[in-house]
C-alpha positions as CSV (number, residue, x, y, z in Angstrom):
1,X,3.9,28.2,134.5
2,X,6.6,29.7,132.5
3,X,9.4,27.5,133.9
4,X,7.0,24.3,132.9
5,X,6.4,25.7,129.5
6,X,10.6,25.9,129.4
7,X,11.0,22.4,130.6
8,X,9.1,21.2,128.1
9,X,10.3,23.2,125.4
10,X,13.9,21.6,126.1
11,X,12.6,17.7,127.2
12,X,12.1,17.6,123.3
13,X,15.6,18.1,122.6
14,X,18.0,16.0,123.1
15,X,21.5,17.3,123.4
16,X,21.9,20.8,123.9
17,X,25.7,21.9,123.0
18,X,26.5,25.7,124.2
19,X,29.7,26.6,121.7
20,X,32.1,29.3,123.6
21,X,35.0,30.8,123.2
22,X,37.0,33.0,125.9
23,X,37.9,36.0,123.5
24,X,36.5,36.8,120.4
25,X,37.9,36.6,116.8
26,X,38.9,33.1,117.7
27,X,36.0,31.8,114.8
28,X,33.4,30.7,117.0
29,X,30.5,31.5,114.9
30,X,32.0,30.2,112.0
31,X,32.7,26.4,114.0
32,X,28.6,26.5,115.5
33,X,27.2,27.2,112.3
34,X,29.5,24.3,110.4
35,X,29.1,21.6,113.7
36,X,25.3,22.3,113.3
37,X,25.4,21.7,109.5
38,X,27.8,18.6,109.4
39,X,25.1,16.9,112.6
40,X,22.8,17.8,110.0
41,X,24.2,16.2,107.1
42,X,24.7,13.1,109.4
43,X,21.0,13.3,109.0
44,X,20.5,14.4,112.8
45,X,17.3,16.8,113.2
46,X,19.5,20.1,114.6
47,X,18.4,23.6,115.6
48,X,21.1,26.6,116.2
49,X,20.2,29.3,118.1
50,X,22.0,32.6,118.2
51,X,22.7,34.2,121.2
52,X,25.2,36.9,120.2
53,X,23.3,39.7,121.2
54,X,25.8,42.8,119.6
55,X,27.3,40.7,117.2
56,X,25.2,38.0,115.5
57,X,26.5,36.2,112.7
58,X,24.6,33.4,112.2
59,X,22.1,35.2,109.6
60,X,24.9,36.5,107.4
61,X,27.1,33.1,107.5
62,X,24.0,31.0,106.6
63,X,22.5,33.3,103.7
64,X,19.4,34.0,105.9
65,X,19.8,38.1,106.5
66,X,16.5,40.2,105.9
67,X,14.7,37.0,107.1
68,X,12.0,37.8,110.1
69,X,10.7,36.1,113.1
70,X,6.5,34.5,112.3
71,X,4.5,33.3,115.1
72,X,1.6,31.0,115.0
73,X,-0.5,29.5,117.6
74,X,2.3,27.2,119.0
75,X,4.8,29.8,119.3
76,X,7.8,31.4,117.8
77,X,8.3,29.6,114.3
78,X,12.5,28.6,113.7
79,X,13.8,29.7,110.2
80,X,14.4,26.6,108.6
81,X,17.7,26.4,106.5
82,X,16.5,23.0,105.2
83,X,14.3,20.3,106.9
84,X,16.6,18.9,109.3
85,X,18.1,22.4,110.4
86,X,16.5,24.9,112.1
87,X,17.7,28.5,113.4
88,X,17.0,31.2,115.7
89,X,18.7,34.6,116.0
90,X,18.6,37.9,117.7
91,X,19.5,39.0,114.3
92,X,16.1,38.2,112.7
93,X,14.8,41.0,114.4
94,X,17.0,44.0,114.2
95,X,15.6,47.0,111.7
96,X,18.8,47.6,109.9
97,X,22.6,46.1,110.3
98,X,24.0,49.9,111.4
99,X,21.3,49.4,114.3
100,X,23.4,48.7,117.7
101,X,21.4,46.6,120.0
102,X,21.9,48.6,123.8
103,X,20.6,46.3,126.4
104,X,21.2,45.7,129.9
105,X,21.6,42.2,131.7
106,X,18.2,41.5,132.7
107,X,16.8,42.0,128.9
108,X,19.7,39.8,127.5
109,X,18.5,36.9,129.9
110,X,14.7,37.6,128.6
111,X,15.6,37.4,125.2
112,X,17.1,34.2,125.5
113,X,14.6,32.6,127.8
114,X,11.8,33.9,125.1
115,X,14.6,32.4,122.1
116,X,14.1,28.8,124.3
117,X,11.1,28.9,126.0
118,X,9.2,30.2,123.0
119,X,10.5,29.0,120.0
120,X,8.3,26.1,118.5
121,X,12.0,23.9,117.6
122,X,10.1,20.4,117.7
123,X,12.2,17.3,118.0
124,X,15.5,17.5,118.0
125,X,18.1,15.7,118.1
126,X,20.5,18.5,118.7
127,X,20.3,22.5,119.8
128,X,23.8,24.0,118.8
129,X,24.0,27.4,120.8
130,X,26.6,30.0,119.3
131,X,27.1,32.0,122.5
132,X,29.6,35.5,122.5
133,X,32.6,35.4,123.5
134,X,33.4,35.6,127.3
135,X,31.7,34.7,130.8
136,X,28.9,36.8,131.2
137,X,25.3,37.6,131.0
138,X,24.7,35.2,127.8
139,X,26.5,32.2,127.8
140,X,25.7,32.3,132.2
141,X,21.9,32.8,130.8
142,X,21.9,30.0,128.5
143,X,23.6,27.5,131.0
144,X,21.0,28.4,134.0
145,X,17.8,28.3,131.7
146,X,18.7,24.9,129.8
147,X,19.7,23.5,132.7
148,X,21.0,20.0,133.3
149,X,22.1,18.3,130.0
150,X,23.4,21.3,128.8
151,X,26.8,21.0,127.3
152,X,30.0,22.7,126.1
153,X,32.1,22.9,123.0
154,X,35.0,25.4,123.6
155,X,36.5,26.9,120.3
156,X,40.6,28.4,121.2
157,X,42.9,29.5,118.6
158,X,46.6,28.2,119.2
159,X,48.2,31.6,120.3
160,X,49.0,31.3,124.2
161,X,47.0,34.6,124.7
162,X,43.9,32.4,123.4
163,X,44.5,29.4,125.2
164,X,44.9,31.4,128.7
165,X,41.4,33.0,127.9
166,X,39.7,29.4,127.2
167,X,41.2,28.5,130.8
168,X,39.1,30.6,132.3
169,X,36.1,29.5,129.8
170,X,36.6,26.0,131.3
171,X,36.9,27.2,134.5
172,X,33.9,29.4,134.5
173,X,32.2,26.0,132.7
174,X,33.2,24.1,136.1
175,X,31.9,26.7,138.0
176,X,28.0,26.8,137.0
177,X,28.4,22.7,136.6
178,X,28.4,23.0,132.7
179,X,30.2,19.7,131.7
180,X,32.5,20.4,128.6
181,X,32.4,18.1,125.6
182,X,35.2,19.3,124.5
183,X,37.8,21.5,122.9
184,X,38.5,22.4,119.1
185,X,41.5,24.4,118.4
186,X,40.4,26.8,115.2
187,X,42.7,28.2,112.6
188,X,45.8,25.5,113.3
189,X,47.9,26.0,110.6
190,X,47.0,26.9,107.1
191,X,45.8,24.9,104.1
192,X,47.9,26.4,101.1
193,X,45.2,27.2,98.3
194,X,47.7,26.2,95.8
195,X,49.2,22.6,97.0
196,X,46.6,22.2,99.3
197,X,49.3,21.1,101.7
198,X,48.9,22.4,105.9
199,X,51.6,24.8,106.8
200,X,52.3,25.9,110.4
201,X,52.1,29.3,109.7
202,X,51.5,30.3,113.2
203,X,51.6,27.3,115.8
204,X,49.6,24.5,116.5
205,X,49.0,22.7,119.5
206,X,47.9,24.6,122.0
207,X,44.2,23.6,122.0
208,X,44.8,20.1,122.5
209,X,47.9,21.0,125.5
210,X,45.1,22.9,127.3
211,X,42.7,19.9,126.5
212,X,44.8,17.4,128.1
213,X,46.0,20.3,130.9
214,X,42.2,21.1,132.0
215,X,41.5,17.0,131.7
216,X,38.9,17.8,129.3
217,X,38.3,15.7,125.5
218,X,39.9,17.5,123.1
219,X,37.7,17.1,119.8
220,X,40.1,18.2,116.8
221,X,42.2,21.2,114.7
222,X,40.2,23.0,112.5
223,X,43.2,24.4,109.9
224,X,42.7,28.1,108.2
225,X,41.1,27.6,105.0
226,X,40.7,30.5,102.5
227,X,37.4,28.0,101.6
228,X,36.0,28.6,104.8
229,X,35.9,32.3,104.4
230,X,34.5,32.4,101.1
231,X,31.6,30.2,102.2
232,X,30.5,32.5,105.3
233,X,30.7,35.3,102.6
234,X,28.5,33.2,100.3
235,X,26.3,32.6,102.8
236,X,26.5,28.6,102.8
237,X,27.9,26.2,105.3
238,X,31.4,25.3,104.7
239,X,30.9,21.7,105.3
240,X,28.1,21.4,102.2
241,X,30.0,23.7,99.7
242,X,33.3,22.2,99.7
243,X,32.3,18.7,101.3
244,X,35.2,16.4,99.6
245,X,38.1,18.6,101.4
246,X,40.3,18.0,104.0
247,X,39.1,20.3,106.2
248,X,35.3,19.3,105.8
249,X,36.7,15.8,107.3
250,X,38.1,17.3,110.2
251,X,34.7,18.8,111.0
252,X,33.4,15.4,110.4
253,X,35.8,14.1,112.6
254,X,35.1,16.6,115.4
255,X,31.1,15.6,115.7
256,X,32.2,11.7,115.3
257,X,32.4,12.1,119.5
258,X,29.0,13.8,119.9
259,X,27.5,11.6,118.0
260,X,28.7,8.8,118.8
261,X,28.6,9.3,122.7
262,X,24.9,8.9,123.5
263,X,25.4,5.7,121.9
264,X,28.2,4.9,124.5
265,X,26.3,6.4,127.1
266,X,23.1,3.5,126.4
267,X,25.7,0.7,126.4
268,X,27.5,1.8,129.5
269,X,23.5,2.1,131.1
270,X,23.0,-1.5,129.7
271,X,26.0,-2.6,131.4
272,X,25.9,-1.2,134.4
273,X,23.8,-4.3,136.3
274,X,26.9,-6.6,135.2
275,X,29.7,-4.5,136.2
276,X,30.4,-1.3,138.3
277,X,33.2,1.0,139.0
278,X,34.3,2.4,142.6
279,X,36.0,5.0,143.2
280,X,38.4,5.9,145.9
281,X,40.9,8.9,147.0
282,X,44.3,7.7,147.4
283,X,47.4,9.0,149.9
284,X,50.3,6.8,150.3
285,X,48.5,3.8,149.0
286,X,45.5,3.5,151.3
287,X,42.1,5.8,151.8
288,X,42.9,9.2,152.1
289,X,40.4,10.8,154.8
290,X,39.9,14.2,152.5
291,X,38.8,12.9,149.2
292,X,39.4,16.7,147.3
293,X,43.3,16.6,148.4
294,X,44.1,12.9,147.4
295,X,47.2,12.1,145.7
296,X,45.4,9.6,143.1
297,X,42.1,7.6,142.6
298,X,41.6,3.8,142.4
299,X,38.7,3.2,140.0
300,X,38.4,-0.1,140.8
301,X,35.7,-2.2,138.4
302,X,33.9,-4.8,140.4
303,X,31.2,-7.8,138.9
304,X,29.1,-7.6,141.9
305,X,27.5,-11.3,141.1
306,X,30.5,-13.0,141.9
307,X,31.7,-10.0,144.1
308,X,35.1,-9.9,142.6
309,X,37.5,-6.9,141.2
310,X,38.1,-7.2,137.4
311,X,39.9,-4.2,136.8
312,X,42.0,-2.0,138.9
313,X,43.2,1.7,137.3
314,X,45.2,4.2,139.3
315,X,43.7,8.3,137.9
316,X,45.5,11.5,138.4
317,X,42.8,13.7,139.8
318,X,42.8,17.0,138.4
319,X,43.1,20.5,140.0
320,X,40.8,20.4,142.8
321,X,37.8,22.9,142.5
322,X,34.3,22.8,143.8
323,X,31.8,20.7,142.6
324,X,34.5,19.5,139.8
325,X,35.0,15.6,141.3
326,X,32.0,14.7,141.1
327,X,31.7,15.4,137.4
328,X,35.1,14.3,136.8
329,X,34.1,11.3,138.4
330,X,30.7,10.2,136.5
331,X,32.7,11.2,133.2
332,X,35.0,7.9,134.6
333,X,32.3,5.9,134.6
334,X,32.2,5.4,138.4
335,X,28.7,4.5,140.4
336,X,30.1,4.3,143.9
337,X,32.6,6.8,145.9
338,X,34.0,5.3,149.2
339,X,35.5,7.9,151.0
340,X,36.8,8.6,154.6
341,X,34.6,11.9,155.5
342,X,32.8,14.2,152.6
343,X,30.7,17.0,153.8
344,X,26.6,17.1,152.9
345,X,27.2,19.3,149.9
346,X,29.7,17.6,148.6
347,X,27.8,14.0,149.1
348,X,24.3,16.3,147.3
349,X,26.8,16.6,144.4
350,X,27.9,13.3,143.8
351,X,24.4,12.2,144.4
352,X,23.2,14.4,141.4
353,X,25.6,12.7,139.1
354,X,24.2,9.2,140.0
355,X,27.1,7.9,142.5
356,X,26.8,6.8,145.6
357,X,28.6,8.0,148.6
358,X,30.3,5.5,151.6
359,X,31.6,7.6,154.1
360,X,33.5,7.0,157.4
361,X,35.5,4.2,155.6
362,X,38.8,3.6,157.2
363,X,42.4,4.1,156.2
364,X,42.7,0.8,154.5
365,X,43.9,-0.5,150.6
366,X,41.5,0.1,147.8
367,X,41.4,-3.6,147.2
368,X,40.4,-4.4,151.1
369,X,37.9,-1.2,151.0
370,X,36.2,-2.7,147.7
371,X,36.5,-6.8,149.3
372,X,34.9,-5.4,152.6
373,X,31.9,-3.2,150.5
374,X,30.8,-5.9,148.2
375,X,30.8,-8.5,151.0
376,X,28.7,-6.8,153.3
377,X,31.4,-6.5,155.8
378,X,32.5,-2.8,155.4
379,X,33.3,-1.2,159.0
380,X,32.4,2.4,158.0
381,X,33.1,4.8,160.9
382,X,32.5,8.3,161.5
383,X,32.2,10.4,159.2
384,X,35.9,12.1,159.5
385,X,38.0,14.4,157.6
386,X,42.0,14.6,158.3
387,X,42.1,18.4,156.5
Protein backbone atom coordinates (compact mmCIF):
# COMPACT_ATOMS: atom_id res chain seq x y z
CA UNK A 1 0.00 0.00 0.00
CA UNK A 2 2.68 2.34 0.98
CA UNK A 3 4.92 1.74 -2.15
CA UNK A 4 1.48 2.47 -4.36
CA UNK A 5 0.84 5.56 -2.39
CA UNK A 6 4.84 6.45 -3.39
CA UNK A 7 4.29 5.72 -6.97
CA UNK A 8 1.73 7.88 -7.25
CA UNK A 9 3.07 10.59 -5.28
CA UNK A 10 6.09 10.71 -7.93
CA UNK A 11 3.85 9.72 -11.44
CA UNK A 12 2.73 13.49 -10.78
CA UNK A 13 6.08 14.77 -11.22
CA UNK A 14 7.73 14.98 -13.98
CA UNK A 15 11.43 15.20 -13.73
CA UNK A 16 12.98 14.51 -10.59
CA UNK A 17 16.70 16.05 -10.47
CA UNK A 18 18.78 14.69 -7.26
CA UNK A 19 21.71 17.75 -6.99
CA UNK A 20 25.07 16.09 -5.37
CA UNK A 21 28.13 16.92 -4.68
CA UNK A 22 31.19 14.53 -3.49
CA UNK A 23 32.49 16.70 -0.56
CA UNK A 24 30.98 19.47 1.05
CA UNK A 25 31.63 23.22 0.92
CA UNK A 26 31.65 22.83 -2.78
CA UNK A 27 28.08 25.29 -2.80
CA UNK A 28 25.63 22.66 -3.46
CA UNK A 29 22.78 24.08 -1.53
CA UNK A 30 23.37 27.36 -2.84
CA UNK A 31 23.20 25.85 -6.89
CA UNK A 32 19.60 23.54 -5.89
CA UNK A 33 18.02 26.30 -4.40
CA UNK A 34 19.00 28.87 -7.53
CA UNK A 35 18.34 25.86 -10.36
CA UNK A 36 14.89 25.40 -8.57
CA UNK A 37 14.18 29.24 -8.67
CA UNK A 38 15.48 30.03 -12.28
CA UNK A 39 12.96 26.51 -13.60
CA UNK A 40 10.66 28.51 -11.77
CA UNK A 41 11.04 31.82 -13.25
CA UNK A 42 10.95 29.93 -16.67
CA UNK A 43 7.40 29.49 -15.38
CA UNK A 44 7.89 25.63 -14.67
CA UNK A 45 5.73 24.36 -11.58
CA UNK A 46 9.04 23.24 -9.26
CA UNK A 47 9.19 21.64 -5.76
CA UNK A 48 12.76 21.36 -3.74
CA UNK A 49 12.96 19.06 -1.20
CA UNK A 50 15.75 19.06 1.41
CA UNK A 51 17.34 16.16 2.27
CA UNK A 52 20.28 17.36 4.31
CA UNK A 53 19.56 15.79 7.31
CA UNK A 54 22.55 17.53 9.84
CA UNK A 55 22.93 20.44 7.71
CA UNK A 56 19.85 21.85 6.02
CA UNK A 57 20.15 24.99 4.32
CA UNK A 58 17.40 25.43 2.26
CA UNK A 59 15.16 27.30 5.07
CA UNK A 60 17.86 29.83 5.80
CA UNK A 61 18.89 30.48 2.00
CA UNK A 62 15.17 30.94 0.96
CA UNK A 63 14.01 33.29 3.98
CA UNK A 64 11.64 30.45 5.19
CA UNK A 65 13.36 29.60 8.94
CA UNK A 66 10.81 29.35 11.94
CA UNK A 67 8.34 28.13 9.17
CA UNK A 68 6.54 24.57 10.26
CA UNK A 69 5.32 21.57 8.56
CA UNK A 70 0.75 21.59 8.42
CA UNK A 71 -1.06 18.61 7.36
CA UNK A 72 -4.53 18.32 6.01
CA UNK A 73 -6.50 15.43 4.84
CA UNK A 74 -4.28 14.84 1.61
CA UNK A 75 -1.07 14.88 3.42
CA UNK A 76 1.92 16.77 4.31
CA UNK A 77 1.26 20.40 2.93
CA UNK A 78 4.79 21.93 0.89
CA UNK A 79 5.79 25.50 2.11
CA UNK A 80 5.14 27.50 -0.79
CA UNK A 81 7.83 30.19 -1.62
CA UNK A 82 5.52 31.54 -4.29
CA UNK A 83 2.88 29.70 -6.53
CA UNK A 84 5.07 27.89 -8.89
CA UNK A 85 7.70 26.85 -6.07
CA UNK A 86 7.23 24.65 -3.51
CA UNK A 87 9.66 23.32 -0.64
CA UNK A 88 10.15 20.62 1.87
CA UNK A 89 12.82 20.43 4.57
CA UNK A 90 14.02 18.39 7.44
CA UNK A 91 14.60 21.85 8.70
CA UNK A 92 10.95 22.83 9.18
CA UNK A 93 10.80 20.58 11.90
CA UNK A 94 13.75 21.02 14.18
CA UNK A 95 12.92 22.90 17.77
CA UNK A 96 15.87 25.21 17.70
CA UNK A 97 19.00 25.73 15.14
CA UNK A 98 21.63 24.64 18.22
CA UNK A 99 19.46 21.29 18.08
CA UNK A 100 21.80 18.43 16.31
CA UNK A 101 19.68 16.00 14.56
CA UNK A 102 21.37 12.17 15.76
CA UNK A 103 19.89 9.59 13.61
CA UNK A 104 20.82 6.40 12.37
CA UNK A 105 20.44 4.98 8.66
CA UNK A 106 17.20 3.40 8.86
CA UNK A 107 15.39 6.82 10.30
CA UNK A 108 17.20 8.88 7.56
CA UNK A 109 15.62 6.63 4.80
CA UNK A 110 12.02 7.07 6.71
CA UNK A 111 12.23 10.50 6.74
CA UNK A 112 12.72 10.82 3.25
CA UNK A 113 10.33 8.21 2.05
CA UNK A 114 7.62 10.20 4.56
CA UNK A 115 9.34 13.86 2.73
CA UNK A 116 8.09 11.88 -0.89
CA UNK A 117 5.60 9.65 -0.17
CA UNK A 118 3.69 12.07 2.03
CA UNK A 119 4.09 15.33 0.91
CA UNK A 120 0.88 16.62 -1.03
CA UNK A 121 3.57 18.43 -3.94
CA UNK A 122 0.75 18.26 -6.79
CA UNK A 123 1.83 18.61 -10.36
CA UNK A 124 4.97 19.31 -11.04
CA UNK A 125 6.92 19.88 -13.59
CA UNK A 126 10.11 19.48 -11.65
CA UNK A 127 11.30 18.10 -7.95
CA UNK A 128 14.88 19.62 -7.37
CA UNK A 129 16.37 17.42 -4.48
CA UNK A 130 19.42 19.13 -2.50
CA UNK A 131 20.98 15.89 -1.19
CA UNK A 132 24.42 16.10 1.39
CA UNK A 133 27.38 15.72 0.31
CA UNK A 134 28.83 12.24 -0.26
CA UNK A 135 27.49 8.53 -1.13
CA UNK A 136 25.54 7.32 1.66
CA UNK A 137 22.35 6.83 3.40
CA UNK A 138 20.58 9.96 1.79
CA UNK A 139 21.38 10.60 -1.59
CA UNK A 140 21.33 6.19 -1.88
CA UNK A 141 17.74 6.76 -0.22
CA UNK A 142 16.55 9.22 -2.48
CA UNK A 143 17.72 7.34 -5.73
CA UNK A 144 16.08 3.86 -4.51
CA UNK A 145 12.70 5.46 -3.42
CA UNK A 146 12.21 7.73 -6.64
CA UNK A 147 13.18 5.23 -8.63
CA UNK A 148 13.44 5.19 -12.43
CA UNK A 149 13.40 8.81 -13.90
CA UNK A 150 15.35 9.99 -11.27
CA UNK A 151 18.19 12.18 -12.22
CA UNK A 152 21.48 13.83 -11.33
CA UNK A 153 23.02 17.26 -11.28
CA UNK A 154 26.60 17.04 -9.80
CA UNK A 155 27.94 20.43 -8.41
CA UNK A 156 32.41 20.21 -8.26
CA UNK A 157 34.42 23.12 -7.48
CA UNK A 158 37.69 23.32 -9.79
CA UNK A 159 40.34 22.34 -7.23
CA UNK A 160 41.67 18.66 -8.27
CA UNK A 161 40.81 17.53 -4.64
CA UNK A 162 37.06 18.32 -5.70
CA UNK A 163 37.00 17.01 -8.92
CA UNK A 164 38.61 13.42 -7.62
CA UNK A 165 35.68 13.44 -5.00
CA UNK A 166 32.87 14.10 -7.90
CA UNK A 167 34.50 10.97 -9.66
CA UNK A 168 33.44 8.85 -7.25
CA UNK A 169 29.92 10.79 -7.14
CA UNK A 170 29.58 9.76 -10.86
CA UNK A 171 30.71 6.60 -10.20
CA UNK A 172 28.52 5.83 -7.29
CA UNK A 173 25.62 7.46 -9.79
CA UNK A 174 26.54 4.54 -12.36
CA UNK A 175 26.43 2.25 -9.73
CA UNK A 176 22.71 2.42 -8.43
CA UNK A 177 21.74 3.28 -12.40
CA UNK A 178 21.22 7.04 -11.61
CA UNK A 179 21.68 8.59 -15.08
CA UNK A 180 23.61 12.02 -14.62
CA UNK A 181 22.28 15.14 -16.29
CA UNK A 182 25.09 16.70 -15.79
CA UNK A 183 27.97 18.57 -14.22
CA UNK A 184 28.27 22.31 -13.01
CA UNK A 185 31.62 23.44 -11.92
CA UNK A 186 30.80 26.14 -8.83
CA UNK A 187 32.95 29.03 -7.78
CA UNK A 188 35.13 29.17 -11.37
CA UNK A 189 36.77 32.18 -11.06
CA UNK A 190 35.61 35.32 -9.48
CA UNK A 191 33.42 38.18 -10.62
CA UNK A 192 35.35 41.39 -9.37
CA UNK A 193 32.57 43.58 -7.39
CA UNK A 194 34.27 46.63 -8.73
CA UNK A 195 34.75 46.03 -12.70
CA UNK A 196 32.54 43.26 -12.69
CA UNK A 197 35.16 41.54 -14.79
CA UNK A 198 35.88 37.31 -14.09
CA UNK A 199 39.32 36.74 -12.65
CA UNK A 200 40.88 33.32 -12.35
CA UNK A 201 41.62 33.59 -8.95
CA UNK A 202 41.92 30.04 -8.37
CA UNK A 203 41.50 27.72 -11.60
CA UNK A 204 38.86 26.89 -13.79
CA UNK A 205 38.25 23.99 -15.72
CA UNK A 206 38.25 21.16 -13.98
CA UNK A 207 34.42 20.54 -13.86
CA UNK A 208 34.05 20.43 -17.46
CA UNK A 209 37.69 18.12 -17.92
CA UNK A 210 36.00 15.63 -15.61
CA UNK A 211 32.64 16.18 -17.63
CA UNK A 212 34.16 15.28 -20.87
CA UNK A 213 36.58 12.52 -18.82
CA UNK A 214 33.46 10.57 -17.15
CA UNK A 215 31.53 11.10 -20.80
CA UNK A 216 28.95 12.87 -19.01
CA UNK A 217 27.15 16.67 -20.27
CA UNK A 218 28.80 19.18 -18.66
CA UNK A 219 26.07 21.98 -17.98
CA UNK A 220 28.11 25.32 -17.10
CA UNK A 221 30.70 27.49 -14.63
CA UNK A 222 28.99 29.04 -12.07
CA UNK A 223 31.81 32.09 -11.18
CA UNK A 224 32.18 33.34 -7.26
CA UNK A 225 29.96 36.15 -6.87
CA UNK A 226 30.06 38.28 -3.59
CA UNK A 227 26.09 38.78 -4.89
CA UNK A 228 25.43 35.27 -4.41
CA UNK A 229 26.38 35.30 -0.84
CA UNK A 230 24.58 38.25 0.17
CA UNK A 231 21.38 36.85 -1.35
CA UNK A 232 21.60 33.33 0.77
CA UNK A 233 22.16 35.77 3.74
CA UNK A 234 19.07 37.83 2.68
CA UNK A 235 17.19 34.99 2.43
CA UNK A 236 16.17 35.38 -1.50
CA UNK A 237 17.22 33.43 -4.49
CA UNK A 238 20.07 34.74 -6.28
CA UNK A 239 18.66 34.38 -9.64
CA UNK A 240 15.44 36.89 -8.70
CA UNK A 241 17.53 39.54 -6.71
CA UNK A 242 20.17 40.25 -9.02
CA UNK A 243 18.43 38.86 -12.33
CA UNK A 244 20.21 41.21 -15.02
CA UNK A 245 23.87 39.86 -14.06
CA UNK A 246 26.16 37.86 -15.55
CA UNK A 247 26.12 35.22 -13.38
CA UNK A 248 22.12 34.99 -13.22
CA UNK A 249 22.69 34.12 -17.10
CA UNK A 250 24.90 31.41 -16.55
CA UNK A 251 22.32 29.84 -14.25
CA UNK A 252 19.98 30.41 -17.07
CA UNK A 253 22.17 28.84 -19.25
CA UNK A 254 22.74 25.78 -17.06
CA UNK A 255 18.68 24.83 -16.94
CA UNK A 256 18.51 25.76 -20.88
CA UNK A 257 19.46 21.69 -21.17
CA UNK A 258 16.91 20.46 -18.61
CA UNK A 259 14.53 22.17 -20.08
CA UNK A 260 14.92 21.92 -23.19
CA UNK A 261 15.64 17.98 -23.19
CA UNK A 262 12.15 16.58 -22.72
CA UNK A 263 11.33 18.48 -25.66
CA UNK A 264 14.19 16.56 -27.53
CA UNK A 265 13.26 13.50 -25.93
CA UNK A 266 9.31 13.86 -27.73
CA UNK A 267 10.91 14.61 -31.10
CA UNK A 268 13.40 11.84 -30.97
CA UNK A 269 9.98 9.44 -29.83
CA UNK A 270 8.26 11.06 -32.86
CA UNK A 271 11.03 10.01 -35.07
CA UNK A 272 11.80 6.96 -34.09
CA UNK A 273 9.28 4.97 -36.68
CA UNK A 274 11.31 6.86 -39.64
CA UNK A 275 14.69 6.26 -38.50
CA UNK A 276 16.68 4.11 -35.98
CA UNK A 277 20.06 3.73 -34.66
CA UNK A 278 22.11 0.28 -34.20
CA UNK A 279 24.64 -0.19 -32.25
CA UNK A 280 27.65 -2.41 -32.45
CA UNK A 281 31.05 -3.19 -30.43
CA UNK A 282 33.91 -2.90 -32.61
CA UNK A 283 37.67 -4.75 -32.59
CA UNK A 284 39.76 -4.41 -35.52
CA UNK A 285 36.97 -3.20 -37.70
CA UNK A 286 34.44 -6.05 -37.53
CA UNK A 287 31.97 -7.39 -34.38
CA UNK A 288 33.82 -7.84 -31.51
CA UNK A 289 32.38 -11.12 -29.62
CA UNK A 290 32.59 -9.25 -25.97
CA UNK A 291 30.62 -6.13 -26.45
CA UNK A 292 32.00 -4.54 -22.69
CA UNK A 293 35.81 -4.84 -24.07
CA UNK A 294 35.30 -3.31 -27.60
CA UNK A 295 37.69 -0.98 -29.03
CA UNK A 296 34.80 1.36 -30.53
CA UNK A 297 31.02 1.36 -31.39
CA UNK A 298 29.38 1.80 -34.88
CA UNK A 299 26.13 3.68 -34.28
CA UNK A 300 24.95 3.12 -37.40
CA UNK A 301 21.43 5.05 -38.33
CA UNK A 302 19.23 2.98 -40.61
CA UNK A 303 15.58 4.21 -42.43
CA UNK A 304 14.08 0.85 -42.13
CA UNK A 305 11.44 1.63 -45.04
CA UNK A 306 13.86 1.64 -47.61
CA UNK A 307 16.25 -0.62 -45.48
CA UNK A 308 19.16 1.59 -46.08
CA UNK A 309 22.11 3.13 -43.73
CA UNK A 310 22.01 7.00 -43.62
CA UNK A 311 24.46 7.65 -41.20
CA UNK A 312 27.43 5.84 -40.02
CA UNK A 313 29.39 7.32 -36.57
CA UNK A 314 32.41 5.55 -35.03
CA UNK A 315 31.94 6.30 -30.57
CA UNK A 316 34.70 5.83 -28.10
CA UNK A 317 33.10 3.75 -25.42
CA UNK A 318 33.88 4.81 -22.07
CA UNK A 319 35.43 3.02 -19.08
CA UNK A 320 33.68 -0.17 -18.93
CA UNK A 321 31.60 -0.70 -15.70
CA UNK A 322 28.52 -2.60 -14.96
CA UNK A 323 25.32 -1.76 -16.07
CA UNK A 324 27.06 1.60 -17.58
CA UNK A 325 26.53 0.53 -21.67
CA UNK A 326 23.43 0.26 -21.61
CA UNK A 327 22.76 3.72 -20.40
CA UNK A 328 25.57 5.08 -22.32
CA UNK A 329 23.97 3.64 -25.07
CA UNK A 330 20.16 4.85 -24.90
CA UNK A 331 21.77 8.42 -24.05
CA UNK A 332 23.16 7.76 -28.04
CA UNK A 333 20.05 7.41 -29.14
CA UNK A 334 20.39 3.76 -30.09
CA UNK A 335 17.20 1.15 -30.33
CA UNK A 336 18.95 -1.99 -31.38
CA UNK A 337 22.39 -3.62 -29.96
CA UNK A 338 23.84 -6.45 -32.23
CA UNK A 339 26.31 -8.10 -30.46
CA UNK A 340 28.33 -11.40 -30.68
CA UNK A 341 27.38 -13.03 -27.08
CA UNK A 342 25.91 -10.82 -23.94
CA UNK A 343 25.01 -12.62 -20.90
CA UNK A 344 21.04 -12.54 -19.57
CA UNK A 345 21.73 -9.68 -17.14
CA UNK A 346 23.36 -7.76 -19.27
CA UNK A 347 20.65 -8.36 -22.23
CA UNK A 348 17.72 -7.47 -18.89
CA UNK A 349 19.63 -4.21 -18.88
CA UNK A 350 19.60 -3.07 -22.23
CA UNK A 351 16.14 -4.28 -22.33
CA UNK A 352 15.09 -1.78 -19.53
CA UNK A 353 16.48 1.12 -21.48
CA UNK A 354 14.24 0.22 -24.52
CA UNK A 355 16.98 -1.47 -26.87
CA UNK A 356 16.94 -4.49 -28.35
CA UNK A 357 19.45 -7.18 -28.09
CA UNK A 358 20.81 -9.52 -31.35
CA UNK A 359 23.10 -11.90 -30.12
CA UNK A 360 25.25 -14.64 -31.65
CA UNK A 361 25.95 -12.31 -34.68
CA UNK A 362 29.12 -13.17 -36.40
CA UNK A 363 32.45 -11.48 -36.78
CA UNK A 364 31.53 -9.47 -39.73
CA UNK A 365 31.56 -5.32 -40.69
CA UNK A 366 29.07 -3.11 -39.15
CA UNK A 367 27.71 -2.22 -42.55
CA UNK A 368 27.22 -6.17 -43.56
CA UNK A 369 25.80 -6.87 -39.81
CA UNK A 370 23.26 -3.86 -40.33
CA UNK A 371 22.51 -5.04 -44.45
CA UNK A 372 21.97 -8.65 -43.20
CA UNK A 373 19.47 -7.34 -39.98
CA UNK A 374 17.26 -5.08 -41.87
CA UNK A 375 16.94 -7.66 -44.71
CA UNK A 376 15.83 -10.45 -42.82
CA UNK A 377 18.91 -12.36 -43.72
CA UNK A 378 21.01 -12.10 -40.43
CA UNK A 379 22.76 -15.60 -39.67
CA UNK A 380 22.83 -15.06 -35.84
CA UNK A 381 24.72 -17.96 -34.14
CA UNK A 382 25.35 -19.02 -30.71
CA UNK A 383 25.29 -17.01 -28.29
CA UNK A 384 29.32 -16.73 -27.81
CA UNK A 385 31.67 -14.67 -25.95
CA UNK A 386 35.57 -14.53 -26.95
CA UNK A 387 36.57 -13.15 -23.16
Amino acid sequence: MEELALQERMSRIDRKILVLSGKGGVGKSTVAVNLAAALALTGKTVGLLDVDVHGPSVPKLLGLEGRRIESDESGLKPVALRDNLKVMSIGFMLQGEDKPVIWRGPAKYHMIRQFLQDVNWGELDFLVVDCPPGTGDEPLAAAQLIGPGAEAVVVTTPQDVAVADVRRSISFCRAVSLPVAGVIENMSGLICPDCGKRIDLFKTGGGERLAVEMHVPFLGAVPLDPAIVRSGDDGRPFVEQFARTQTAGVFQQIIGPLVADRKNQSQSIMSKESSMRIALPLAEGKLCMHFGHCEAFALVEVDPASKKILNTTLLEPPEHQPGLFPRWLHEQGANVIIAGGMGQRAQDLFAQNQIQVVVGAPADTPENLVLSYLNGTLKSGENVCDH
